[in-house]
N, C-alpha and C positions, 0 to 999 in steps of 0.2 A: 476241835483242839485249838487254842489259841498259844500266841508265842510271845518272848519279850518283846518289847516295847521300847523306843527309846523315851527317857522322862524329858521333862521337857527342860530347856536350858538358861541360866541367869544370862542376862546384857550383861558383858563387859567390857572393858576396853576393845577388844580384839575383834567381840560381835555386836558394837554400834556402826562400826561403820555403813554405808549405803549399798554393798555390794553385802556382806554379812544379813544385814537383816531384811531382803531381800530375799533371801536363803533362807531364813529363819523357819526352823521344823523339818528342814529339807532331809537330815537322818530320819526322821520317822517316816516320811513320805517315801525314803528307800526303801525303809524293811516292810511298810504297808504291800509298796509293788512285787517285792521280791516274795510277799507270804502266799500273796494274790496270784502269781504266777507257776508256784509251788503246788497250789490245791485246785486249782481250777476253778470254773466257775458255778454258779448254783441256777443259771437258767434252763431251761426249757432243751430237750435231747432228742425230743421223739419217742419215749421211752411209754409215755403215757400214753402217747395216739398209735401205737403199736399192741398196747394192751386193750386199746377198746376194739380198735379193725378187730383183733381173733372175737372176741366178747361178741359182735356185730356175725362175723360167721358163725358161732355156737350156735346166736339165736337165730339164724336162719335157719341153720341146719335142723333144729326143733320143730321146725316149721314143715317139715317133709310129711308127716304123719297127716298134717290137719289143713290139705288146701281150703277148705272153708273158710279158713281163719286168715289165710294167704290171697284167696280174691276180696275176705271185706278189708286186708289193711290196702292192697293198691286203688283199691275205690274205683269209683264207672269209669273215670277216664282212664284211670291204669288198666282195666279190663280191657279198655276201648281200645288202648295201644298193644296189650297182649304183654303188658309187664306181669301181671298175673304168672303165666307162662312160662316167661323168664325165670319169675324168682321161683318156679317151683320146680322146673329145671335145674336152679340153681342149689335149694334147697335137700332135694333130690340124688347133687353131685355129693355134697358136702355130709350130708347124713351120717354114712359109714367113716366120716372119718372125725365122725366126735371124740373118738378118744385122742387122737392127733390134736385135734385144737386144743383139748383143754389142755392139754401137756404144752403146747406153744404158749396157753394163756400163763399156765404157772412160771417159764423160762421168762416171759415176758413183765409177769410180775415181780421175778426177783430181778430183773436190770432195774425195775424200778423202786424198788425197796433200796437197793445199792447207791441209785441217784438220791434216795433222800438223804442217804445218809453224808454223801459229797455233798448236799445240799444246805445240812443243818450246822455242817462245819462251815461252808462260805458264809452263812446267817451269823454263825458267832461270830468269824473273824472279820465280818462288815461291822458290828457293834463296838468290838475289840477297837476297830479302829477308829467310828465315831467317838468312844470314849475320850481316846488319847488325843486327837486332833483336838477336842473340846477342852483338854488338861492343858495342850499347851497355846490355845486358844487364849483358857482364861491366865495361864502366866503372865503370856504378851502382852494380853492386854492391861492389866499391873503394875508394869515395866513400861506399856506406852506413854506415858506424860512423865517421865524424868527423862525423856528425848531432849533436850534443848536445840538440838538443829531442825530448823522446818522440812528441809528435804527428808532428815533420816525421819521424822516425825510422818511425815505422808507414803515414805515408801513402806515403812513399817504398820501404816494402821493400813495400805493396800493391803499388804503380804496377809495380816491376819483376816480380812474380806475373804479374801481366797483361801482360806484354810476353814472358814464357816462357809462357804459353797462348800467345799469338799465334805465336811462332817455330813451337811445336808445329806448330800450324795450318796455317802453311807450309808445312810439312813434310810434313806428312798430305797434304795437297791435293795437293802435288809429284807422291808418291807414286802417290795414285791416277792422274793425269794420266799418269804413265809406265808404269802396269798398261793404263789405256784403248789408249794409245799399241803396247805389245807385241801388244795383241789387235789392233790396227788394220794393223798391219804383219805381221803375220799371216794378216790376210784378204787383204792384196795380197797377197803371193805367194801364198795360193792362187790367185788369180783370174789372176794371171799365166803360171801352170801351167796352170790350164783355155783362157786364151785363145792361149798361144804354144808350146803341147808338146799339152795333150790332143785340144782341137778339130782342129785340123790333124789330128793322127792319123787321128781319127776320120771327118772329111771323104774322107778316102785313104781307108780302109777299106772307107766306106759306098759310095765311087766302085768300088772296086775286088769289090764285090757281085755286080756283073754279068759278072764273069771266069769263067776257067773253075774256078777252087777256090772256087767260093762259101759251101762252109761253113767255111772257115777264115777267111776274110773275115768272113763273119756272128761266129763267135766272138772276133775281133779288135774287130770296131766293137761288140760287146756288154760286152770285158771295157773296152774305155776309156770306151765311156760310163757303167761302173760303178764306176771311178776317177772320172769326174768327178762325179756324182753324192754317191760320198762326199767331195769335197774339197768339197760344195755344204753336206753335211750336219754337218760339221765344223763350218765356217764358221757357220749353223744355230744350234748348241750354243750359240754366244756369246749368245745372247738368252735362252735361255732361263733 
């Protein structure tokens, strides 16, 4: 949601002087701070690496059924250290409490669906305000050569220097906030995928174990839990 703005303003008598145009934009730079400190900001909360940690315990706990599949990911030296052991210990604790995670994973998902949405309002009102800084950017500069004093002439063509750093600024920041923003809509639909196409699968699979084709079963609940595993480790990457 973005707000008024102040427009930008004619030099006249009152605002040539070298302490005035010095100031020059300085109402819009208030209500930029004041919008800015209204809505918070759009970086990074924790919200996202709190959705992957449960995602990371799901996929362990998946792992309880299939230590196989649990000493080839720790590999000969992890065997060799008895990390094997550990995570299937670990894997082991964590099993019966899948339905717990996933309910952690969906609480966890909507803080973050909530952050994007504080998010996509900081991104407008960082535009909002690269706009207006560049409106009165280009006024001033307009107005700047009917200065006739060389002082009010230099401190005026500083002041609008520093109000193109600031649009810059905006702009960068935007930026970033819409890069956080794609990696975070990102991580929901993977966890979307895990919680409403791969787990269901898998749950069927793991039930239907006890059929009469149990290794085709077993190969079904081993290749989904190895998609969702990777859609855990994807998701992973972004931290790193």
């Amino acid at each position: 949601m973005t707000v008024p703005l102040p427009a930008p303003a004619q030099l006249d008598g009152d605002t040539r002087t070298v302490a005035a145009l010095a100031a020059y934009a300085q109402p819009l730079l208030d209500a930029i701070a004041r919008h800015a400190q209204g809505q918070g900001s759009g970086s990074e909360d924790g919200s996202a690496a709190g959705l992957i940690e449960v995602l990371a315990r799901i996929a362990l706990a998946l792992q309880s059924a299939d230590p196989a599949q649990l000493r080839r990911r720790a590999g000969w030296w992890g065997r060799l250290l008895g990390r094997d052991v550990e995570r299937q210990r670990d894997a082991d604790a964590l099993q019966p409490q899948l339905g717990v995670l996933l309910v952690q994973a969906e609480d966890r998902a909507r803080a973050l669906q909530a952050r994007a949405m504080q998010r996509q309002s900081a991104i407008a009102a960082a535009e909002q305000a690269a706009v207006a800084l560049e409106h009165w950017i280009d006024a001033g500069s307009l107005q700047l050569p009917s200065l006739p004093d060389t002082e009010q002439h230099a401190v005026f063509a500083q002041r609008l220097d520093h109000l193109r750093r600031l649009a810059a600024l905006q702009r960068s920041e935007g930026g970033q906030w819409q890069l956080l923003q794609a990696q975070d809509d990102a991580l929901l639909a993977r966890f979307r995928r895990i919680a409403d196409v791969l787990l269901p699968a898998w749950r069927q699979a793991a039930l239907a174990r006890q059929a009469q084709d149990q290794t085709r079963h077993n190969q079904q609940a081993a290749a989904l839990q190895a998609q969702i595993a990777a859609e855990v480790a994807s998701a992973q990457a972004r931290l790193r």
